[in-house]
MIGU-74022 format. One record per residue (C-alpha): x, z, y. Coordinates in steps of 0.25 Angstrom, whole numbers, padded with zeros to 4 digits, always signed. Layout:
N
XZY
...
This chain:
636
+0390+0151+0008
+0382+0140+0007
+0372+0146-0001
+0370+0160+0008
+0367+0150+0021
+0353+0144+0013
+0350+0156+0007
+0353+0168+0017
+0341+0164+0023
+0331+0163+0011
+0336+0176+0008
+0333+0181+0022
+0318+0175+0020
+0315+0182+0009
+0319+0198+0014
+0314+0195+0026
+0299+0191+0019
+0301+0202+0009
+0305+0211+0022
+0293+0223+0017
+0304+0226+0006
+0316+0226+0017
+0311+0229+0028
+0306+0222+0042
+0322+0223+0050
+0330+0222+0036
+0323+0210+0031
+0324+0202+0048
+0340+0207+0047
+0342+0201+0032
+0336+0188+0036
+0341+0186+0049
+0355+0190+0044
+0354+0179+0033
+0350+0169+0041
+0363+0172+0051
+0371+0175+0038
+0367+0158+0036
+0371+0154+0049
+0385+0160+0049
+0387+0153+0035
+0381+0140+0039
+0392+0140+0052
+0402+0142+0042
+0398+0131+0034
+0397+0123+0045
+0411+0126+0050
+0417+0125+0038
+0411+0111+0035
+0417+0105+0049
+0432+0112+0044
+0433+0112+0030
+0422+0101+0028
+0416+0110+0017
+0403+0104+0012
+0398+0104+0001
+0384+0103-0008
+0381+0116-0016
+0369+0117-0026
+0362+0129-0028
+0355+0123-0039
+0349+0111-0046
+0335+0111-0041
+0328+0098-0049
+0334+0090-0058
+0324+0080-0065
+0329+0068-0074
+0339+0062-0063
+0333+0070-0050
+0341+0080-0047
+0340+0090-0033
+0347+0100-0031
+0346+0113-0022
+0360+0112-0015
+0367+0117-0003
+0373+0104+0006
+0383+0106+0015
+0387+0095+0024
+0390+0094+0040
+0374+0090+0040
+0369+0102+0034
+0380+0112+0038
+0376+0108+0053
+0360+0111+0049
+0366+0125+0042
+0370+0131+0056
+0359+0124+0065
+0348+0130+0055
+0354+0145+0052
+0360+0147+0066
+0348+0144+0072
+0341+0153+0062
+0348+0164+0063
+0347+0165+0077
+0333+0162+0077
+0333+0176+0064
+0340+0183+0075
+0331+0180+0086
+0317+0182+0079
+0323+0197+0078
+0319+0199+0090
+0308+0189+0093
+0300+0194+0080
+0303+0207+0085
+0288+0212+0085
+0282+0203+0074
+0277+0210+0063
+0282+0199+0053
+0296+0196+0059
+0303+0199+0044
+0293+0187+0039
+0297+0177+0052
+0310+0180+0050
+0309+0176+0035
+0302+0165+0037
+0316+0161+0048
+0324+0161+0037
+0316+0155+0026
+0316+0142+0036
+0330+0143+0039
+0333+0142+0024
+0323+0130+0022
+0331+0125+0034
+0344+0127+0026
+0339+0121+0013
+0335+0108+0021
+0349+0107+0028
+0357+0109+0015
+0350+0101+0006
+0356+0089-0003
+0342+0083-0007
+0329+0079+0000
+0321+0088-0012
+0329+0100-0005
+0329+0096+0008
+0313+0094+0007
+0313+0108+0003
+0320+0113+0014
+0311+0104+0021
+0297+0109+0018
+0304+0125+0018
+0306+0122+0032
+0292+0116+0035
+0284+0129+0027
+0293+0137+0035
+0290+0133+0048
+0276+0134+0045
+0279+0148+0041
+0286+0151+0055
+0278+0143+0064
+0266+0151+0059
+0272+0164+0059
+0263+0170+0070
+0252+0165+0059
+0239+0173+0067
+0241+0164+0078
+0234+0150+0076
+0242+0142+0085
+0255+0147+0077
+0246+0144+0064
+0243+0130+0068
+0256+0128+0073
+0261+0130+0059
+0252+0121+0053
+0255+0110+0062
+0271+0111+0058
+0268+0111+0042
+0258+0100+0042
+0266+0090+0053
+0279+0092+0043
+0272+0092+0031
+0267+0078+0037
+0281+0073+0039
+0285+0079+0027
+0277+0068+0020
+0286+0058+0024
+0298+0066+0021
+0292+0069+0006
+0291+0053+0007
+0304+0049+0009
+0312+0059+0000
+0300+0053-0011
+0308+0039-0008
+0320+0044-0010
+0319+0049-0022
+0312+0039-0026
+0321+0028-0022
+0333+0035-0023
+0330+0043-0036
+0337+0057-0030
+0336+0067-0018
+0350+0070-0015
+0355+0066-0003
+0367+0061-0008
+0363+0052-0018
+0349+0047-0007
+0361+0044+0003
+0370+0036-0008
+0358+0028-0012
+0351+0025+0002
+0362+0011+0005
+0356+0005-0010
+0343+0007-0005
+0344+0003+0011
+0337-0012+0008
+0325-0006-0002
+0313-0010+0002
+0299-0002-0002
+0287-0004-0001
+0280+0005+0005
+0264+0004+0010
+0265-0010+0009
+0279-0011+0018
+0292-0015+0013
+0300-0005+0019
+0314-0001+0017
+0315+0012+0010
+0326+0019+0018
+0320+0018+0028
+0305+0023+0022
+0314+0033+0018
+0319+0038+0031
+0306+0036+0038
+0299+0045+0028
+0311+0055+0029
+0310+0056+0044
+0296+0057+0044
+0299+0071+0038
+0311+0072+0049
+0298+0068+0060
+0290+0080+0055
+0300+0090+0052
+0307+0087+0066
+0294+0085+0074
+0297+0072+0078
+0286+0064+0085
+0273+0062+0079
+0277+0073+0070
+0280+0085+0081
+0270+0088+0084
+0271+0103+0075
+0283+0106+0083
+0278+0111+0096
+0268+0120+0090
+0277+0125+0081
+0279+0134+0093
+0269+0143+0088
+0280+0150+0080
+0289+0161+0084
+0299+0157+0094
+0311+0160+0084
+0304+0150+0074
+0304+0138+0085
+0317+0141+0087
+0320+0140+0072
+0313+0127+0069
+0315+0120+0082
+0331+0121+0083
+0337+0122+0069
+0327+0121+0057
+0315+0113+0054
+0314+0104+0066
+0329+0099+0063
+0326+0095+0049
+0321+0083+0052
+0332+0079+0061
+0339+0083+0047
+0335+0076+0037
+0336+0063+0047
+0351+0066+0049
+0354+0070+0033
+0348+0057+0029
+0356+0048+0037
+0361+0040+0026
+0345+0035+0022
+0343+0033+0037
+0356+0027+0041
+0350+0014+0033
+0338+0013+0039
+0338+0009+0055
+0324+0009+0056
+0322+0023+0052
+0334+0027+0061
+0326+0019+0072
+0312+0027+0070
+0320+0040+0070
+0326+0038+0083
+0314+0033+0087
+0304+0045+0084
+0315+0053+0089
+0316+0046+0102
+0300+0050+0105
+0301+0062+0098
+0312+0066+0109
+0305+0060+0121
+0290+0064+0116
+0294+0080+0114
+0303+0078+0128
+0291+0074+0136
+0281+0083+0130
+0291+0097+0132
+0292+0093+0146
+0276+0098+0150
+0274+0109+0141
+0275+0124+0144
+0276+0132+0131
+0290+0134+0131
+0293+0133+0115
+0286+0120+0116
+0296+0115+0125
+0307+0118+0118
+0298+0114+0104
+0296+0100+0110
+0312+0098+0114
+0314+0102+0100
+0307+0088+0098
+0312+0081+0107
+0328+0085+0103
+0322+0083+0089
+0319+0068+0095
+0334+0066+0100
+0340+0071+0086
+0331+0060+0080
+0334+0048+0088
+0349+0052+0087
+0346+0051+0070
+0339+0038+0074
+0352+0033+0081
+0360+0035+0070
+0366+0048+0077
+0361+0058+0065
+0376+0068+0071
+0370+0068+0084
+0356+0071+0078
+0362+0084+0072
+0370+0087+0082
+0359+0089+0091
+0352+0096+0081
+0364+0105+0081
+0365+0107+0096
+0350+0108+0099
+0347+0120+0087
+0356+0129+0095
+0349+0125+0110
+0335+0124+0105
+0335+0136+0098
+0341+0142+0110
+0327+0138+0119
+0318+0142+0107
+0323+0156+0106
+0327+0157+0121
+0311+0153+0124
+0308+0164+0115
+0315+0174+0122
+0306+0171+0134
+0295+0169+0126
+0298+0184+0121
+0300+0189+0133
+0288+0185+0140
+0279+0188+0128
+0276+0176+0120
+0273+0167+0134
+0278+0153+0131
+0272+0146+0145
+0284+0142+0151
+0273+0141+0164
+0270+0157+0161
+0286+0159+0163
+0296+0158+0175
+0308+0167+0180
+0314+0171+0167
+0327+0169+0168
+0329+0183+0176
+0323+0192+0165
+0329+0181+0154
+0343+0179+0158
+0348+0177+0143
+0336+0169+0138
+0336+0161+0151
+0351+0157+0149
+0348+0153+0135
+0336+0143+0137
+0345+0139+0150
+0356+0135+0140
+0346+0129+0130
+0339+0120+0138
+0353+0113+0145
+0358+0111+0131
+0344+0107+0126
+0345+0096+0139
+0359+0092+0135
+0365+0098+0148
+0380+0095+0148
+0390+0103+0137
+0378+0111+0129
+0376+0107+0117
+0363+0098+0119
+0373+0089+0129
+0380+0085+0117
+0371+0081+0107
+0359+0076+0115
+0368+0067+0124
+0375+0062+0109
+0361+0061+0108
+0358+0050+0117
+0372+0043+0115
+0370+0041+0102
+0358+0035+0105
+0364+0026+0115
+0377+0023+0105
+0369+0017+0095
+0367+0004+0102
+0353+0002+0099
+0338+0000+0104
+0334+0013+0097
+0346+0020+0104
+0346+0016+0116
+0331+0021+0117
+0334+0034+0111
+0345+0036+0122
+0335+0033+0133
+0325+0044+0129
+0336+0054+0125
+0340+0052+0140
+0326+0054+0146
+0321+0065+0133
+0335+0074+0137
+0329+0072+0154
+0314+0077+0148
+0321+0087+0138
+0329+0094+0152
+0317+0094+0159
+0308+0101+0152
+0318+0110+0147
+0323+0114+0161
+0308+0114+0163
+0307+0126+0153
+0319+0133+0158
+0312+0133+0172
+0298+0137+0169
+0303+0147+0160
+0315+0155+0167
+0314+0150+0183
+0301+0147+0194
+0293+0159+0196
+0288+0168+0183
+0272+0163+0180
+0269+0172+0170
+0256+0182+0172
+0256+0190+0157
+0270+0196+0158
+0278+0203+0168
+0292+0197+0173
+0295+0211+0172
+0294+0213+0156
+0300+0199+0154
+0316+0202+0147
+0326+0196+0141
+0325+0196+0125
+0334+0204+0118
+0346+0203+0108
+0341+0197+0096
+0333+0186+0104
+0346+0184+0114
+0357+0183+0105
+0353+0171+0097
+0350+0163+0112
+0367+0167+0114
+0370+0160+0101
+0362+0148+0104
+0368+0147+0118
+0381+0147+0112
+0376+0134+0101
+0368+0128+0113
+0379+0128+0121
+0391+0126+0112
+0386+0118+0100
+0386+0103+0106
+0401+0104+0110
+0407+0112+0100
+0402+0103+0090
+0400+0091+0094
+0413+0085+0091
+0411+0087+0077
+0396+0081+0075
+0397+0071+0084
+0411+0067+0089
+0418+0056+0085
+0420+0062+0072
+0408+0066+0067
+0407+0058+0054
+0418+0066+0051
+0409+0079+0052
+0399+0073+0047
+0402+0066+0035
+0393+0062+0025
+0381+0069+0030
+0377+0059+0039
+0379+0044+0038
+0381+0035+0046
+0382+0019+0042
+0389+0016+0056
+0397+0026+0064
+0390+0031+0076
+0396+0025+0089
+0406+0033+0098
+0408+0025+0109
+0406+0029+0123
+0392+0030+0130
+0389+0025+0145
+0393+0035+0155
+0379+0035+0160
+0374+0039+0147
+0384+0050+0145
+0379+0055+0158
+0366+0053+0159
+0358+0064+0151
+0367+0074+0154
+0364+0071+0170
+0348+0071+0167
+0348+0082+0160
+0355+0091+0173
+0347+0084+0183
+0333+0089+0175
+0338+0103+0180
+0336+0102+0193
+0325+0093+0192
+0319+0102+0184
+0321+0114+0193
+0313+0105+0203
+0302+0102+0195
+0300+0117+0188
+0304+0125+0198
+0305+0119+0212
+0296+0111+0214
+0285+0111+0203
+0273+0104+0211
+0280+0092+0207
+0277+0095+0192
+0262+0099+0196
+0261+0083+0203
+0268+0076+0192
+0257+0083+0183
+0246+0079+0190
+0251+0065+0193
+0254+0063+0177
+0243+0073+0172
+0240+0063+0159
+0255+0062+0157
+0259+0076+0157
+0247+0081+0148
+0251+0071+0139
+0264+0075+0138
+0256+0091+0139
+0249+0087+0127
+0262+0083+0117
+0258+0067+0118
+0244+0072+0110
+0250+0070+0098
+0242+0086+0093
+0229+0079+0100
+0232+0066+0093
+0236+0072+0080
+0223+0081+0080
+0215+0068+0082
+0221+0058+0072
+0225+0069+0059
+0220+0084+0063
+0205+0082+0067
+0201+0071+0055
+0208+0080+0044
+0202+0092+0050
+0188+0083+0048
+0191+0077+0035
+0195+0092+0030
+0182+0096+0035
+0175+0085+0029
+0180+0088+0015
+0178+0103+0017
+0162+0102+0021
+0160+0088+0012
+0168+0092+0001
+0172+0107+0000
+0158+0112+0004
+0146+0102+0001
+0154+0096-0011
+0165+0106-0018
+0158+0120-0015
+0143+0113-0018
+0146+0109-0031
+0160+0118-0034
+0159+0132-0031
+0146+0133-0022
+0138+0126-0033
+0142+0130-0045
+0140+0145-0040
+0125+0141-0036
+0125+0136-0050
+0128+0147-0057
+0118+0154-0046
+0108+0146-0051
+0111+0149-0066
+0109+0163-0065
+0098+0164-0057
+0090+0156-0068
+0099+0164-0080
+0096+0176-0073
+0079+0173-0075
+0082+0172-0090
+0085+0188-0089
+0071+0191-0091
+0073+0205-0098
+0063+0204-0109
+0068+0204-0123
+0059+0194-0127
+0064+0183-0118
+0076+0188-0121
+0073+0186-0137
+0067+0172-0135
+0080+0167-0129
+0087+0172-0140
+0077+0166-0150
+0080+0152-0144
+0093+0153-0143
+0094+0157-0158
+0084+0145-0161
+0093+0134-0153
+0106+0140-0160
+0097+0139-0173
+0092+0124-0170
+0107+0119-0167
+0112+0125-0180
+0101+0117-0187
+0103+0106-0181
+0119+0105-0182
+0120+0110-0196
């Protein structure tokens, strides 16, 4: 079983690439049917794991063994990874089932749909891996694969760009993820977790050094590690990929923004808990990026209009809050939000593509208005996502943002107590741009001039159906499971997966905390009725009043403007440099260019030795005969 749920999906990559042998409609069917096939596995290694408490490692095979390195290509099943199993194939499956209907008129649906599957089964190999060589695999399979799918509409240059962007902003927090597993191994002589975990205690007080710094390696360790986690989960300074990764199909934001790539770093943070347990000021600078990474992407989503890159940019910001839970020492909390916010945010992704879909390809929330009539179902689903998004009361975002925040506040230090205060006033900006969308998009009066109100529809079966299911997770899955990941007993769930050096604190928040988001985040309705629908002149004279402020926070901060000044422009000119200096006037002067002028030259002269008379001719030969002759004589 354990085998069918990372390889059902490899499977389904490679009929539906090889789908001119089976067929456009067979080779869609096989892989979307492989990929749910996995899902229905992974919940019942899931279920079995929380009654039975059936875990275990299986190897597949011994993938390098050199002198006393060993990795192996292995199958880990703990509460951790059985967690990731359903978040990354449910998701998936209903994204496969979706994109049925979404694709339905793309010529190259069959190699979208396999290119779905192939980074589901990256996903899987990253989530089960018992090594960092195997986790790095499943790392960078992700990374090529998102590229792959971002690009997919390749004869569009935004998407094209787009694509880029993703690969090289990873690859460049990859460096420091290829860094810290180098110390590892370097230190600790081996890749397994296991054996890194056992050793990180003996070496918590080593000291490197490392340009010129004495520097404790843990932590070196953990800060290269989560620069990869920064990049992968576009954290700040290093999110900068994530918005336009937008340029994709709306399925394949779905995919990466609520179960796959952008939880990875979130991850990997989480599996390494025993290496950063034993350094506090890594834990600090995690919750610390997470803190602005939450605040950054909250205030930047609150001005824009493209309705993926409002919900891209909360992707980030509840990427922020999963962070700073990490950083506080609450990694169950971190992936129970993770858990909870996979079912809800996949539920705005795909429901924004329904309307998206129905009002052909227009994403301007301002070219929208009035939809909830012609889009009951679809209306009811973003309706649904964005209170669990904003942690109404009893959907499951309540749950696991507000543990959140608590956590934040029981960990009774500096660090925490400042988390708290900007979860508290991110979840307020969180409500009020997404009530924002919610407004714009489906109420106030319709604004779009391309397409008539008439022809707009609900979308059919294939693309409704999965929003049902994730209704069901968005609404259901913070209570039902909340008990058993982070109730009292939650060590006893999770056992050895994650460690703790001192047990998490249980005791009771103030009342005014316990009530206090929760309240923000129902008055933001009303208010944001006001503002976006009532009585909008207000929003026109806070506009003009803050015009620097609010195209600032229009412009993402600048950090594109910035990063093209400081990185992208120089490279472009020292590439063009070396391309006009050294490629043309040096390399193709004297390499190719000159050497065929050369050879030009030397025939053009050999050619004026083709005279034609047989006496010029002769008298060659005579003197070649005469200078063989000589050289005989004299070398006798």
């Amino acid at each position: 079983m354990e085998y069918a749920v990372i390889f059902l999906p490899l499977l389904g990559t490679i009929v539906g690439y090889l789908s001119k042998y089976f067929g456009d409609i067979a080779s869609q069917l096989f892989t979307t049917i492989s990929v749910c096939l996995s899902a229905v596995l992974s919940i019942a290694i899931f279920y079995n794991g929380i009654t039975l408490d059936s875990y275990g490692n299986y190897l597949i095979y011994e993938w390098i063994a050199s002198g006393d390195f060993q990795a192996n290509w292995s199958i880990n099943i703990d509460p951790l990874s059985s967690i990731m199993l359903v978040v990354v194939t449910l998701v998936s499956a209903l994204v496969h089932i979706y994109s049925i209907g979404y694709m339905n008129h793309d010529p190259n649906k069959p190699r979208f749909m396999s290119y779905l599957s192939l980074f589901t089964f990256f996903m899987l190999v990253l989530v089960v891996s018992d090594n960092f060589l195997q986790l790095f695999f499943g790392w960078e399979g992700v990374g090529l694969s998102s590229y792959l799918l971002i690009g997919f509409w390749y004869k569009k240059d935004s998407a094209n760009k787009a694509a880029i962007k993703a690969f090289i902003v990873n690859r460049v927090g990859d460096f420091g993820f290829v860094i810290g597993i180098f110390l590892i191994f370097l230190f600790f002589g081996t890749l397994n977790y296991n054996e890194v975990f056992q050793l990180v205690p003996s070496f918590s007080e080593k000291t490197i050094n490392f340009i010129g710094f004495d520097t404790n390696l843990i932590t070196l360790i953990c800060l290269f590690l989560f620069f990869g986690a920064m990049g992968k989960s576009a954290q700040f300074f290093l999110h900068t990929w994530l918005p336009d990764a937008m340029e994709g199909p709306t399925p394949v934001s779905a995919l990466i923004h609520a179960a796959t790539m952008v939880t990875a770093g979130v991850f990997l943070v989480v599996r390494c808990s025993p290496i950063f347990e034993y350094s506090q000021f890594a834990l600090n600078f995690v919750a610390i990026i997470g803190m602005i990474t939450a605040f950054f992407a909250a205030t930047v989503a609150i001005v824009q209009n493209d309705i993926k890159k409002i919900i891209a940019y909360s992707t980030c910001s509840q990427l922020g809050y999963m962070f700073f839970a990490a950083g506080v020492g609450a990694y169950h909390v971190a992936i129970f939000h993770l858990f909870t916010h996979a079912f809800f945010k996949a539920l705005l992704f795909l429901g924004s593509g329904s309307v998206i879909h129905s009002m052909n390809d227009e994403q301007d929330i301002r070219n929208m208005g009035n939809l909830w009539k012609k889009m009951p179902f679809t209306w009811i689903s973003m309706i649904v996502g964005t209170l669990a998004l904003t942690g109404f009361p009893l959907l499951s975002g309540y749950y696991s943002k507000d543990a959140i925040i608590e956590s934040a506040y029981l960990s009774h230090t500096n660090i925490g107590y400042f988390a708290t205060a900007v979860g508290i006033i991110t979840a307020l900006l969180t409500a009020i741009y997404s009530w924002r969308l919610i407004f714009k998009t489906f109420h106030g009066k319709f604004n779009n001039q391309k397409i008539s109100k008439s022809d707009i529809h609900e979308s059919g079966l294939s693309i409704t159906l999965p929003l049902f299911v994730l209704i069901l997770g968005s609404v259901f899955s913070g209570f039902l499971f909340k008990d058993s990941l982070i109730g009292y007993h939650y060590t006893e769930f999770w056992g050895s997966s994650i460690l703790l050096l001192k047990q998490f604190s249980h005791e009771q928040v103030p009342i005014w905390l316990l009530y206090l988001t929760p309240s923000l985040v129902t008055l933001s309705i009303p208010l944001s009725y006001y503002l976006f629908i009532k009585n909008v002149k207000i929003l026109d004279k806070i506009k003009s009043k803050n015009k620097t402020l609010y195209t600032f926070l229009l412009n993402k901060w600048y950090f594109d403007e910035i990063y093209e000044f400081i990185f992208t422009k120089p490279i472009k000119a020292i590439g063009l440099f070396f391309w006009r200096s050294g490629d043309i006037k040096t390399i193709d002067r004297f390499g190719p260019d000159g050497i065929s002028k050369l050879v030009k030259i030397i025939s053009n002269k050999a050619t004026k030795l083709q005279s034609g008379y047989i006496f010029d001719y002769a008298f060659v030969m005579l003197l070649g005969f005469s200078l063989l002759l000589t050289f005989f004589i004299i070398y006798k």
